[in-house]
C-alpha positions in Angstrom: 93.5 110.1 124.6 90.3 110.3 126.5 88.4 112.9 126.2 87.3 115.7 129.7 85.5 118.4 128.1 82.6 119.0 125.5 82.8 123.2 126.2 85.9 123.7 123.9 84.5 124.8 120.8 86.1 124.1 116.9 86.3 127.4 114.5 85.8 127.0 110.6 88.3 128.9 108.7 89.7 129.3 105.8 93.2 130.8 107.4 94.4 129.2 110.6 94.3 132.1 113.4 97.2 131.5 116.3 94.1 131.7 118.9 91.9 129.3 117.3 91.4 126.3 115.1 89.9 124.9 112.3 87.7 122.9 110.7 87.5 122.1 107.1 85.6 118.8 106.1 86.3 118.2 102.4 84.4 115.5 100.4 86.9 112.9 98.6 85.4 113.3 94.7 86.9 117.5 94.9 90.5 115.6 94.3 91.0 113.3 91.5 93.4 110.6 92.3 96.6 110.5 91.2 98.6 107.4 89.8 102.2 107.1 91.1 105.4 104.5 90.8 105.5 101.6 92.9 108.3 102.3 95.5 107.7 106.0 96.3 106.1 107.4 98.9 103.4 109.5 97.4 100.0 109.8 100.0 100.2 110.6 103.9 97.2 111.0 105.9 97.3 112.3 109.7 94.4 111.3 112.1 94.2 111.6 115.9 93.5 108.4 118.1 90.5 109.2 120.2 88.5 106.3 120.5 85.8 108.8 120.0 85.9 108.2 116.5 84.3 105.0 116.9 80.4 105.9 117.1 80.2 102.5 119.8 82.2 104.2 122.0 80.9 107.7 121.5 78.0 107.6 123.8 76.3 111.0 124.3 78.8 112.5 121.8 78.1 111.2 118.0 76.5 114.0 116.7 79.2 115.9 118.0 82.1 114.4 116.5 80.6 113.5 113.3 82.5 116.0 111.3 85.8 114.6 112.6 84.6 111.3 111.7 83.6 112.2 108.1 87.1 113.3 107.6 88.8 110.6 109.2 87.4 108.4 107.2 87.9 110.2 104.3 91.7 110.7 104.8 92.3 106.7 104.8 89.3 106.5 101.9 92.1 108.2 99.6 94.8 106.0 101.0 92.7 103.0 100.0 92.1 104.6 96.5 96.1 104.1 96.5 97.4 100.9 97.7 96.0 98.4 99.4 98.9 98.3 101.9 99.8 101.1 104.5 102.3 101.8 107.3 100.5 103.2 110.6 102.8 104.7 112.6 101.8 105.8 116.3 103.2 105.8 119.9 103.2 103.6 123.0 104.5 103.3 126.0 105.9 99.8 125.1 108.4 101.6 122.8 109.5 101.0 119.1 108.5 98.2 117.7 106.2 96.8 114.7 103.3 95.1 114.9 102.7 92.1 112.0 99.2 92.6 109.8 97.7 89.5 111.3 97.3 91.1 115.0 93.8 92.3 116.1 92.6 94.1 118.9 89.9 95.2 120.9 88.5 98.3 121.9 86.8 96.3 125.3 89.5 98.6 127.5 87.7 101.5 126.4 84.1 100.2 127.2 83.1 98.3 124.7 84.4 94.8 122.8 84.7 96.4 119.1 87.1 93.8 117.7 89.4 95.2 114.5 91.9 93.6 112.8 95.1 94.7 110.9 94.2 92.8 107.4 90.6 91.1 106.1 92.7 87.8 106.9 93.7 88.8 110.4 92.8 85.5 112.4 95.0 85.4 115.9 93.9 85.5 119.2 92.3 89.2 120.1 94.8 90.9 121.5 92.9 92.9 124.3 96.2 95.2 125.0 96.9 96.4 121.4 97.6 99.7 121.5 95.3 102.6 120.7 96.7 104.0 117.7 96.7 100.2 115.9 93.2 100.1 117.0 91.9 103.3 115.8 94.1 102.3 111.9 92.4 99.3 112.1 88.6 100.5 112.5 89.3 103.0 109.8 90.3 100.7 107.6 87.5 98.2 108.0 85.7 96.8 105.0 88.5 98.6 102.7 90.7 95.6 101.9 93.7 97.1 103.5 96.6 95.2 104.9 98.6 97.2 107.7 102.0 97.7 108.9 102.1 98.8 112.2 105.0 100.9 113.3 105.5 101.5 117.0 107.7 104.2 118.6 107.9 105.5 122.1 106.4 108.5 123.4 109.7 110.1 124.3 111.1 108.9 121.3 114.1 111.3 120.2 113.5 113.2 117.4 116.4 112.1 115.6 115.7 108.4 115.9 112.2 109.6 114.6 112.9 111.0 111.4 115.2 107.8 110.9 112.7 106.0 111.3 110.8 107.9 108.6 113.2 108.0 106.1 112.9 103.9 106.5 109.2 103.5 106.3 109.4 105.7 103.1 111.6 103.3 101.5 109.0 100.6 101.9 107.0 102.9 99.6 103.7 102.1 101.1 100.7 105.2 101.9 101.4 106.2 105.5 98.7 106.6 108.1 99.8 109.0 111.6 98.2 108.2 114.0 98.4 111.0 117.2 96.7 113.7 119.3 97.7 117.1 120.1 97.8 118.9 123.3 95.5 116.9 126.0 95.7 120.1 127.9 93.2 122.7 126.1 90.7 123.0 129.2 90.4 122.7 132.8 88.1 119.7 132.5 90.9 118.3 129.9 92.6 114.9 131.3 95.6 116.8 131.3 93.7 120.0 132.6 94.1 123.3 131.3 97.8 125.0 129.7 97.3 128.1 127.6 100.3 126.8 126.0 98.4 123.9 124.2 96.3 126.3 121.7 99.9 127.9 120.2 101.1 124.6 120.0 97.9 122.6 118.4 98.3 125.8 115.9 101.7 124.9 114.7 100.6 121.8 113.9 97.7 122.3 112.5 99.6 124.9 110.3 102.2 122.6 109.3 100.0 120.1 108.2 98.2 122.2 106.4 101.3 123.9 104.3 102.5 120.3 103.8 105.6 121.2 105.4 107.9 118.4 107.3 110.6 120.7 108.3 107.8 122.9 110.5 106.7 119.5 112.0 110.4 118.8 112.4 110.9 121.7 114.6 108.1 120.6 116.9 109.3 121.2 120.1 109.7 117.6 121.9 109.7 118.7 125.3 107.1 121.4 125.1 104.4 118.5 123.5 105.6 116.3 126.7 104.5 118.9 128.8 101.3 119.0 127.0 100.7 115.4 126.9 100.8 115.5 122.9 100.8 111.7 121.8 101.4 113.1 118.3 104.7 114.0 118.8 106.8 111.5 118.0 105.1 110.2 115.1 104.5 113.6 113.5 108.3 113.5 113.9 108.1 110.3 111.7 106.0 111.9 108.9 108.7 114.8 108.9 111.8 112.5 108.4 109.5 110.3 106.1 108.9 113.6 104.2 112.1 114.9 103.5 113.2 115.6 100.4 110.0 116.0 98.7 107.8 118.3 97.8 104.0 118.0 99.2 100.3 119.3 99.1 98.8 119.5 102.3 95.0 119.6 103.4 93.9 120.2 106.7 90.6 118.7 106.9 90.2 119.4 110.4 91.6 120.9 113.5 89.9 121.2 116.4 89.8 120.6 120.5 86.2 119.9 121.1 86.7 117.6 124.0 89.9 119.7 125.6 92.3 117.6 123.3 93.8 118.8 119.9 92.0 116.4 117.1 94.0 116.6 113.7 93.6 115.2 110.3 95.0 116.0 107.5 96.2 114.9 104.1 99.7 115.3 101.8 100.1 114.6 98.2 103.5 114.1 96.3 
């Protein structure tokens, strides 16, 4: 989503307040890596898809979304540590489908040709149309080695056929990246304008990643994040039904609406 608003500012906490939200950078080397059976799904990392991450496209603002940089990139730094093969899982508004690791994309629709590609080998024709949250995996995982598995859903995907949907990327056993905003509605100068409603529902999420816990992001309230143009919805959804069953450690790196749009990233361990 692009961004309206600079004057929304991010809170560092240690405990997530309902009014605000957070911000918790956390350098990779304060969690050892953990070694885990082929087959199960053990790492899941959440990052939004603002094109903002990528410092080409964030003219004027660099400086101020360097922290949510730093964590992006070191969210998918410990999938990498993992596997060299990830699922991304986001939402368009071409609907469910997958996307094969040979595509790439560019970021020209957003101002700027930034060409990424979904594996080092990726060689097709540049897909100028690929969506945002392929395009977003793929710059993150630049220069990592990482072949990706793009999973498409709708944005008014029900939550149902989500969380089947995660119980079958799960089986694949590969390190899922989430790739979604929160509420585009956090200030009048957001592109979805202002709805005091977007802060409560930003600090669900934000809490639920943070506790690790798929059956709060489960109970995420489909209509409610239509109304507030969240484009995480559906495949937070897919985390939750990808989830289930397990036990997870969740870190919330960051939280934050700097630009009028909910940011999140976050990290679960099996």
């Amino acid at each position: 989503m692009t961004p309206g608003d600079s004057n929304s500012s991010v809170v560092a906490t240690e405990r997530l307040e309902p009014v605000s939200l957070s911000q918790r950078p956390v350098s990779v080397g304060e969690h050892p890596i953990a070694l885990y059976p082929p087959g199960v799904l053990s790492v899941i990392a959440v990052v939004p898809e603002t094109p903002l991450l990528v410092p080409e496209l964030a003219t004027g603002a660099t400086a101020e979304t360097a922290q949510l940089r730093s964590a992006a990139l070191a969210v998918v730094g410990e999938l990498a540590a993992i596997s060299a093969e990830w699922t991304v899982v986001g939402a368009d508004a071409g609907g469910r489908r997958s996307v094969r690791p040979d595509s790439r994309g560019s970021f020209v629709g957003f101002g700027v040709d930034v060409v990424v590609g979904m594996s080092p080998d990726a060689g097709g024709d540049v897909d100028p149309a690929l969506p945002l949250p392929l395009l977003v995996a793929g710059w993150l995982a630049a220069g990592r080695g990482v072949t990706l598995h793009g999973e498409l859903v709708a944005p008014d995907m029900p939550a149902a056929e989500c969380a089947a949907l995660g119980a079958q990327v799960a089986g694949a056993g590969r390190p899922l990246l989430i790739v979604g905003d929160g509420s585009a509605k956090h200030s009048e100068r957001a592109p979805g304008h202002l709805d005091e409603r977007a802060v409560a529902f930003d600090a669900q999420v934000a809490a639920a990643l943070d506790a690790g816990d798929p059956d709060a992001l489960a109970a995420l309230d489909a209509d409610l994040a239509a109304e507030l143009w969240a484009a995480g919805r559906a495949p937070w959804h897919v985390l939750a039904g990808a989830a289930r069953g397990q036990r997870w450690h969740g870190e919330l790196r960051y939280s934050g609406a700097p630009y009028g749009v909910g940011y999140h990233v976050a990290v679960w361990r099996a």
